[in-house]
FITOR-511930 format. One line per 8 residues: number of its first residue (from 1); their letters; for each residue x, y, z of N, C-alpha, C. Coordinates in Angstrom, 3 decimals, padded with zeros to 6 digits, always signed. Layout:
N
NUM> A> X Y Z X Y Z X Y Z | ...
//
This chain:
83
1> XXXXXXXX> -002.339 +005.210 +011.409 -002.135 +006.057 +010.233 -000.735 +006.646 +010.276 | +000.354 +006.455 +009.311 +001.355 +007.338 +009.181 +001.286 +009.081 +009.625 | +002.134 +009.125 +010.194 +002.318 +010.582 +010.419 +002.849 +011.549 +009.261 | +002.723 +010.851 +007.769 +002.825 +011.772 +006.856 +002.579 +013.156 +006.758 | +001.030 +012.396 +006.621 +000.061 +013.594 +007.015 +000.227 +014.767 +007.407 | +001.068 +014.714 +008.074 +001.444 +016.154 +009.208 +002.542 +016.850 +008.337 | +003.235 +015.935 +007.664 +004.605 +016.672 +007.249 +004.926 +016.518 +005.608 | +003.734 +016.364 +004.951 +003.531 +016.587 +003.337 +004.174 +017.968 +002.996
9> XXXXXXXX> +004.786 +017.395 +001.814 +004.990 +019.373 +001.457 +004.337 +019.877 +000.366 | +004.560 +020.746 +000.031 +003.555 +021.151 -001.202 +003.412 +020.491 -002.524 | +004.951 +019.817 -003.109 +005.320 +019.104 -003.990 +004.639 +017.738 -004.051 | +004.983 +017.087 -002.701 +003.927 +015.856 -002.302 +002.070 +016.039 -002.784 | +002.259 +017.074 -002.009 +000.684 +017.271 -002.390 +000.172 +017.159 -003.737 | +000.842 +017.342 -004.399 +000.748 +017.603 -006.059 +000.330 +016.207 -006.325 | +001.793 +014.930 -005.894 +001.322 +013.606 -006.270 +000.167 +013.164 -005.713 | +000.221 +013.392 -004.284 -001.226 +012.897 -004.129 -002.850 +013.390 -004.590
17> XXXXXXXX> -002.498 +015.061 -005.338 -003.888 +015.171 -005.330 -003.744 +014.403 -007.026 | -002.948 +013.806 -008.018 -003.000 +013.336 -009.229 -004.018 +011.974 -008.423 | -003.461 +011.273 -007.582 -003.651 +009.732 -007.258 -004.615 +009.881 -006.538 | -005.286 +011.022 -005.564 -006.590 +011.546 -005.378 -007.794 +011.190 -006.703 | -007.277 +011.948 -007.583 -008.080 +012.599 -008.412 -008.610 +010.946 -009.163 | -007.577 +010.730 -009.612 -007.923 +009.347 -010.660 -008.392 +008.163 -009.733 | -008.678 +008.627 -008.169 -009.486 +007.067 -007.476 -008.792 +005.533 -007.679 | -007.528 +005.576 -008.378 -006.912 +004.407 -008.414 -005.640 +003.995 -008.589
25> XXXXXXXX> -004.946 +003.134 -008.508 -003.374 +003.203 -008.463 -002.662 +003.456 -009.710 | -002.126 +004.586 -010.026 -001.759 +004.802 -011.331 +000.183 +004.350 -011.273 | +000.298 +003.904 -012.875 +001.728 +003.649 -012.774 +002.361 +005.072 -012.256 | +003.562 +004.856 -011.790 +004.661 +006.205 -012.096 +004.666 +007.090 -013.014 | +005.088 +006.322 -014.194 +004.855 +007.163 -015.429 +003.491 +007.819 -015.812 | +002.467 +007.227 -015.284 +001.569 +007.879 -015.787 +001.112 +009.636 -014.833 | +001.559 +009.211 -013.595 +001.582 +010.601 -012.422 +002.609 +011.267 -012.809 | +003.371 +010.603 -013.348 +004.807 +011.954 -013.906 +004.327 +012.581 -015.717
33> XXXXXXXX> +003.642 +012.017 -015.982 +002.883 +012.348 -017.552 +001.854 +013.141 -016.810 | +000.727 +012.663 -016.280 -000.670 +014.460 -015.675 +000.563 +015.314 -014.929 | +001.595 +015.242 -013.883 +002.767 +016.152 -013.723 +002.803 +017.412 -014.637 | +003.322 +016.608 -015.783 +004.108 +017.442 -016.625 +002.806 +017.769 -017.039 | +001.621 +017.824 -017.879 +000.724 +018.429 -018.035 +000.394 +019.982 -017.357 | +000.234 +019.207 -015.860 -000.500 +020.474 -015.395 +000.265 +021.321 -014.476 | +001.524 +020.888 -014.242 +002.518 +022.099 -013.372 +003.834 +021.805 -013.855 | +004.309 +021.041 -015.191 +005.490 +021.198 -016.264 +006.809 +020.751 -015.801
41> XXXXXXXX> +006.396 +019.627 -014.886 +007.528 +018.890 -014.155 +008.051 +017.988 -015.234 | +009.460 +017.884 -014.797 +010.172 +016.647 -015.662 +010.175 +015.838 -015.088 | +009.957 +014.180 -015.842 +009.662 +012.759 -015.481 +010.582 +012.681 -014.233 | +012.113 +013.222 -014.120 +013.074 +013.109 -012.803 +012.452 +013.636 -011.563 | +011.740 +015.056 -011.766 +011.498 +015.962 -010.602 +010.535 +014.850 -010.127 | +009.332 +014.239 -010.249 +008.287 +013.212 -010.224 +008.442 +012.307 -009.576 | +009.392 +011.395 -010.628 +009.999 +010.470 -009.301 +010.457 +010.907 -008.211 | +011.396 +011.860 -007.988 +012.046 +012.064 -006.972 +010.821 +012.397 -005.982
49> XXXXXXXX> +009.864 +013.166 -006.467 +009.233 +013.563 -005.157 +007.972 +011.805 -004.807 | +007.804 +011.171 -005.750 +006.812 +009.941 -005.084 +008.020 +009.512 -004.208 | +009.218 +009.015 -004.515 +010.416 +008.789 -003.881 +010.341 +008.397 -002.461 | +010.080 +010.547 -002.055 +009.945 +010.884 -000.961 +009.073 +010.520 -000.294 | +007.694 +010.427 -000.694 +006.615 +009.942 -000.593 +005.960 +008.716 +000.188 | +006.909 +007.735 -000.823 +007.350 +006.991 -000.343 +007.927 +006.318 +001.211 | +009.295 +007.016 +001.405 +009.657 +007.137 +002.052 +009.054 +007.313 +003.664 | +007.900 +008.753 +003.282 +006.853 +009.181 +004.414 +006.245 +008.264 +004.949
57> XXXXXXXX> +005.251 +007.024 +003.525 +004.558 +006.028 +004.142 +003.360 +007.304 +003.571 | +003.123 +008.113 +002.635 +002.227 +008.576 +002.267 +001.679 +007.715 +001.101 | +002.195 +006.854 +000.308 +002.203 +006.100 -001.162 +003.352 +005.101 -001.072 | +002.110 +003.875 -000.914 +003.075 +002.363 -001.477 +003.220 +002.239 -002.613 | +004.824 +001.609 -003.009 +004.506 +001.260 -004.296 +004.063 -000.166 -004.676 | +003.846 -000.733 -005.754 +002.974 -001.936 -005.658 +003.722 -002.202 -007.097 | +003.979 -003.502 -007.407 +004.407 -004.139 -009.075 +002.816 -004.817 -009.297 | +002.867 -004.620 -010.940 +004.011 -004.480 -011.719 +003.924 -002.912 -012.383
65> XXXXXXXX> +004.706 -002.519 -012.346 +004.951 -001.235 -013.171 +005.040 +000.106 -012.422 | +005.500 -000.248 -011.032 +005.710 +000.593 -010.203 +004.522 +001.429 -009.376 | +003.139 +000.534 -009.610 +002.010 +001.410 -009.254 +001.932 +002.186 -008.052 | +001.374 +003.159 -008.223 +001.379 +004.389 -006.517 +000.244 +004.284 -006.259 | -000.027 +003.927 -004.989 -001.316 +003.663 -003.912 -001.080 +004.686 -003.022 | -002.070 +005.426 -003.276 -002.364 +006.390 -001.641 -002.542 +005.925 -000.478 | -001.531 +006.111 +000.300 -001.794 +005.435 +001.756 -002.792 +006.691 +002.656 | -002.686 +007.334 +002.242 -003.066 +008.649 +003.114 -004.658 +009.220 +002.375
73> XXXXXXXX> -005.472 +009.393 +003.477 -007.443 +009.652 +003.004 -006.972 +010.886 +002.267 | -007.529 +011.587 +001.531 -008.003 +013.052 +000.736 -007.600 +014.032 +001.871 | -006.595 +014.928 +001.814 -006.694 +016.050 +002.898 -007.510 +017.219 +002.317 | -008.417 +017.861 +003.608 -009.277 +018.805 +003.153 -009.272 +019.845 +004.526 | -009.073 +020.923 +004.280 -008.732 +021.415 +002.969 -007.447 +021.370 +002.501 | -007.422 +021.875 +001.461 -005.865 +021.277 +000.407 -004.788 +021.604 +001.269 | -004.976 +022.949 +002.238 -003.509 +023.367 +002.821 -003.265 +022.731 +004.215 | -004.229 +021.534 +004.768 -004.026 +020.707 +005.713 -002.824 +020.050 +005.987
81> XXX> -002.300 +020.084 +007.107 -001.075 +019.106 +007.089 -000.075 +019.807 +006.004 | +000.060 +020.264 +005.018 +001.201 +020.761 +004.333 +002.720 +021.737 +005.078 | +003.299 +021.067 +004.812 +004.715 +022.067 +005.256 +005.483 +023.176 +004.382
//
């Protein structure tokens, strides 16, 4: 298992609890659209943080259309692992 886990930050958490929530690989755009809904992020701030995400090995991305896969199980409780 990636050592994400350990070093998510709060922002991260956000993407993963969207890709939590919906049980399936959603495009980019569509996690940067519930984003902006429910904590009023712009499509840039979004990417940048799956980006990071990325990066961790918390969320592969997958084509076509940039889909985000949770690499990382449901953390519980929410403030687990967060930095």
């Amino acid at each position: 298992m990636p050592e994400a886990e350990e070093r998510i930050t709060e922002a991260e958490l956000e993407v993963m609890e969207v890709l939590w929530d919906a049980a399936q690989d959603l495009p980019a755009r569509e996690v940067a659209r519930r984003l902006e809904q429910s904590v009023g992020w712009n499509k840039n701030t979004t990417y940048t943080v799956i980006k990071k995400c990325v990066e961790k090995e918390a969320i592969e991305r997958r084509e076509p259309n940039f889909q985000c896969h949770p690499l990382l199980p449901h953390l519980l409780p929410a403030h687990q692992g967060v930095a």
